[in-house]
N, C-alpha and C positions, 0 to 999 in steps of 0.2 A: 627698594621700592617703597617702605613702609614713609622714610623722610621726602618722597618724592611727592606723594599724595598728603604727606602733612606740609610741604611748602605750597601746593595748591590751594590747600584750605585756606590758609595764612590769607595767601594772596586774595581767594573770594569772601572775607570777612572786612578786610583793609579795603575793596572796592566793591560796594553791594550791590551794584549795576553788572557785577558776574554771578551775582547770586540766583536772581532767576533762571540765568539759562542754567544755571548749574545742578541746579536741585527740580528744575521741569520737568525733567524724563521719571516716568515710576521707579520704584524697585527693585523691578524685576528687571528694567532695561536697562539699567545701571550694573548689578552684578554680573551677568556674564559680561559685561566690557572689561572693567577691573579683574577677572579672574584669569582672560584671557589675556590682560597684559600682565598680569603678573607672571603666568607660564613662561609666556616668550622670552621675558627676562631673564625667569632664573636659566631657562634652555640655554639662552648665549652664553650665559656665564660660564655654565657646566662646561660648553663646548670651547669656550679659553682655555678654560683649568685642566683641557685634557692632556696637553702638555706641560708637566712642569716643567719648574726654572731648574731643577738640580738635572735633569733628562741628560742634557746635553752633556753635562761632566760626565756622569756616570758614562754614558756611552761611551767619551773620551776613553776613560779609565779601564773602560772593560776590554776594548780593542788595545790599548800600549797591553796591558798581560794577554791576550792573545796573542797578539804577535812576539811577545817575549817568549811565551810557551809555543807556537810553529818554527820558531826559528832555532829551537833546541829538539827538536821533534825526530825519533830515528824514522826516516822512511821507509815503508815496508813494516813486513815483520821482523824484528828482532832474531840476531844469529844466534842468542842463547835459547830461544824458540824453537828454531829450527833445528837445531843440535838434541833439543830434550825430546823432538817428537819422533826424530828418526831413531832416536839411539833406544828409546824405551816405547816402540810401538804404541802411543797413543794417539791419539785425535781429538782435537779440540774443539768447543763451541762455544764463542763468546758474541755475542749478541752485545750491537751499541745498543746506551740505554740499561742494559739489565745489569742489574749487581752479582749473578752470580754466573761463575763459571763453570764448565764440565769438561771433563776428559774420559775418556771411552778407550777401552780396549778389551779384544777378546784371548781369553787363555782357555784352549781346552773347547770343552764345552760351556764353559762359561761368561757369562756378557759381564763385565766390571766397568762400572760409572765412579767418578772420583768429583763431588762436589764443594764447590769451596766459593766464600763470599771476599769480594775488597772489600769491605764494611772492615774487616780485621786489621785493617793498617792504620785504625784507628787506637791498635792497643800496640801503638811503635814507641811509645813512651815507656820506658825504662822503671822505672816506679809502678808501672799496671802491672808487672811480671816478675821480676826479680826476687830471687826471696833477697830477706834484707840482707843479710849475710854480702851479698854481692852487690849491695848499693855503693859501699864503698868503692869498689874498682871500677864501676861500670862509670861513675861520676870522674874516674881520673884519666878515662877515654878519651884523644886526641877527638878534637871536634868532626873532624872530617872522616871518621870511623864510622861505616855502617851499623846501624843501631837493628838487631835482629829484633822482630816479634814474630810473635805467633800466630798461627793460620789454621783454623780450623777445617777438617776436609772429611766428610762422608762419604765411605769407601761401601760403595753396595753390590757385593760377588751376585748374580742373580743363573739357576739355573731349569732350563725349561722343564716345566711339570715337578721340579723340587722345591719352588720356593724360592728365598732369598737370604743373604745374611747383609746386614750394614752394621756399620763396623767405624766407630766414631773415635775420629784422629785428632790429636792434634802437630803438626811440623811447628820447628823450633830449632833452630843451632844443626841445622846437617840431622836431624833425628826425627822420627815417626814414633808419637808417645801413643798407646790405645786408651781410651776410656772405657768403653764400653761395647760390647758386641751382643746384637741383636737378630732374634730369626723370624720371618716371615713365612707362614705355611703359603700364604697366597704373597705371592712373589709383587704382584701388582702395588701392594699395600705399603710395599717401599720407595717408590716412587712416585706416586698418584697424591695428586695434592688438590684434590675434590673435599668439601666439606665432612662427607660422610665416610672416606678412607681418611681423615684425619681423625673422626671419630672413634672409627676400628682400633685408628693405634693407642689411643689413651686407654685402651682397656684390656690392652696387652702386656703380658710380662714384661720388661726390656732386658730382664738377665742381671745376674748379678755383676758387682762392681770390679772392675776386671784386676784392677790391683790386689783386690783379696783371693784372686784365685791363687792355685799353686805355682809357682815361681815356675816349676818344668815347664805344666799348662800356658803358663803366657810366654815362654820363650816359643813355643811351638807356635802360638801364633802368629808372632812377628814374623817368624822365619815363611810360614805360610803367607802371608802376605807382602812380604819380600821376595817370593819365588813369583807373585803376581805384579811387580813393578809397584810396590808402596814403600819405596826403600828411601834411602840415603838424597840419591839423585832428585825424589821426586819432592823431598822434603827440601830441598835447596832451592829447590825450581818455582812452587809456590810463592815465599815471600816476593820473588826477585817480579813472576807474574802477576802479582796484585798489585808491585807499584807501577808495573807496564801500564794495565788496566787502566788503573784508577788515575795514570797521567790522560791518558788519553779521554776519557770518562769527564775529565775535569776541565780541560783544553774545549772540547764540543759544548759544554755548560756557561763557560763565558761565549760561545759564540751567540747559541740561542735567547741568552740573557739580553746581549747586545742585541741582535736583531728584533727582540720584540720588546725592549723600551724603545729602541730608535724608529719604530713602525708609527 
């Protein structure tokens, strides 16, 4: 706009018989003309540049890996799914969108929630885990060899009017390692993810570290939370369910991508 209004001037200086009508109108009638063209301008402009020129590729590109990812896609739910839910009484809730998962089952009188995030299958990289010692062999692994990681899962036994205990896992290789085990007088305080029960918990013990306890003491736990289905099975079933997830999780992401650049 600025060289449109400087090729005008040009012009009424080179013919001064456009000078008068040019400079006739006061000052005031002059600025809102020029302010108002200049809006309109830049407005068109904007309203070009709303589409870029890469749009189209990308969009390309986002639909060929969709369609590469539906066309490998298990329909339904998975039979390793279905085999973990019947054979070890739990129930599951995964929520599109949400990153984390839950498994629910009751023993007893007690309600046990088993939480776990796909965020973890970002430590599938062999190097984040391994003591060194095993860098060697793990590096001379046939390519096409499942690469185990670790999966972290909050095991919370909860029982009414006792409280609660959570009970921080991690699965790995067929195994349930414990870190940490913790007790709730107010039961609510292990689940509630309100500002002020997150407060609660930072000013609570969390227990000591579970490796220092006595070797007897921590076999007993294991076994106690293996009589609750946190065993073997479930420590297998995790890694194999966070890459279910997070295919599917990731498949829906190029869709939404694609639909709202190509909008």
């Amino acid at each position: 706009m600025a060289s449109q209004l400087l090729r005008s001037s040009l012009r009424a200086i080179a013919r001064p018989s456009l000078v008068k009508s040019f400079v006739a109108p006061s000052m005031t009638q002059r600025m809102p003309t020029v302010a108002f063209t200049a809006t309109r301008s830049f407005s068109a402009g904007m309203a070009r540049m709303s589409n870029g020129v890469v749009d189209a590729d990308l969009t390309h590109k986002l639909d060929e890996e969709l369609q590469y990812e539906q066309s490998n896609a298990e329909a339904g739910q998975p039979e390793f799914v279905k085999e973990f839910l019947e054979a070890n009484s739990f129930k599951i809730e995964d929520k599109a969108g949400v990153d984390e998962v839950t498994l629910s089952r009751t023993f007893g009188n007690e309600k046990i929630r088993v939480l776990f995030s796909i965020s973890d299958i970002n430590n599938a990289s062999p190097e984040g885990f391994l003591p060194e010692d095993d860098m060697v062999e793990a590096e001379t692994e046939e390519d096409d060899e499942a690469v185990s990681f670790p999966v972290r899962a909050s095991v919370t036994i909860e029982k009414d009017g006792q409280g609660a205990v959570t009970i921080d896992t991690v699965a790995q290789d067929g195994e349930i390692a414990v870190e940490s085990v913790m007790y709730y007088k107010d039961g609510k305080l292990a689940d509630e993810q309100s500002a002020e029960a997150d407060w609660q918990r930072r000013g609570l013990y969390i227990g000591p570290q579970f490796a220092e306890l006595d070797e007897n003491l921590q076999n007993l736990f294991e076994r106690y939370l293996e009589e609750r289905g946190i065993n073997t099975a479930l420590a297998n079933f995790l890694p194999d369910y966070v890459e279910h997830k997070e295919q599917k999780e990731y498949t829906q992401w190029l869709q939404n991508m694609k639909n709202f650049i190509s909008a």
